[in-house]
C-alpha positions in Angstrom: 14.0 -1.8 -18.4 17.5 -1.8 -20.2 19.6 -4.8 -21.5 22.8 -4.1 -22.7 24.0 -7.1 -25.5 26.8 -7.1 -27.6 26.0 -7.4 -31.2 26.7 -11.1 -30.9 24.6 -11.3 -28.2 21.8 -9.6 -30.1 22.3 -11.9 -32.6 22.2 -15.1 -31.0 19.1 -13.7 -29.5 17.4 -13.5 -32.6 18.0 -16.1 -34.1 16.8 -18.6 -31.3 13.7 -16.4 -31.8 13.7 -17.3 -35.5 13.5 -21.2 -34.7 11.6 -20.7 -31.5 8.4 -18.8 -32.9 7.2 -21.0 -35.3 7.4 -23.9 -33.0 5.4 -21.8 -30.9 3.1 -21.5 -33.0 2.5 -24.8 -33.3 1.9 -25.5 -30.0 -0.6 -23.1 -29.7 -2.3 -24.6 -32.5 -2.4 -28.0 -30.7 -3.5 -26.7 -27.3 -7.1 -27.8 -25.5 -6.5 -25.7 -22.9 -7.8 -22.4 -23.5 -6.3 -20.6 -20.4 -2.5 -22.2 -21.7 -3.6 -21.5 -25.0 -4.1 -17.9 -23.9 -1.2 -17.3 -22.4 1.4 -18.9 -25.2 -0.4 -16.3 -27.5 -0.1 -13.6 -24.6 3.9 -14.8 -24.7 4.2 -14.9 -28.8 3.2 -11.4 -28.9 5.5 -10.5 -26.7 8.4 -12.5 -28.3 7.5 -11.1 -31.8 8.1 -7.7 -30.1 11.2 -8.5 -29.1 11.9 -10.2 -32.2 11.4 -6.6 -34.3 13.4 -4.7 -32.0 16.2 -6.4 -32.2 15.8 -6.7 -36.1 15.7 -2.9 -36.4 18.7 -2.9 -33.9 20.7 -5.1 -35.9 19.6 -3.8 -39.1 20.9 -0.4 -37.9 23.3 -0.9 -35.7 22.0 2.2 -33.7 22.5 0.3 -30.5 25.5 1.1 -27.8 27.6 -2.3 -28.1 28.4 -4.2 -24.8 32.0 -4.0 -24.4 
């Protein structure tokens, strides 16, 4: 899958990430329920994926900007 963002885009992106990943974290941490406890980490992982890629993207700027 592509998403085409403009740098701003990325940006804003990112940083809700920042905020959101820690809090995240969090609630994982105060979870009984091992299946919804499972899937926030299943969910984190993914984020922090996301998270690096657009780090490296914005760190470079190798991306093709939305116009």
């Amino acid at each position: 899958m592509n998403l085409e963002l403009t740098p701003g885009q990325a940006e804003a992106i990112a940083f809700m990430l920042r905020g959101c990943l820690p809090e995240l974290s969090h609630e994982i941490a105060d979870t009984d329920n091992a299946a919804y406890r499972s899937e926030l980490v299943a969910r984190r992982a993914e984020l922090v994926e996301v998270q690096g890629v657009l780090g490296r993207l914005l760190n470079t700027q190798t991306f093709s900007p939305k116009s």
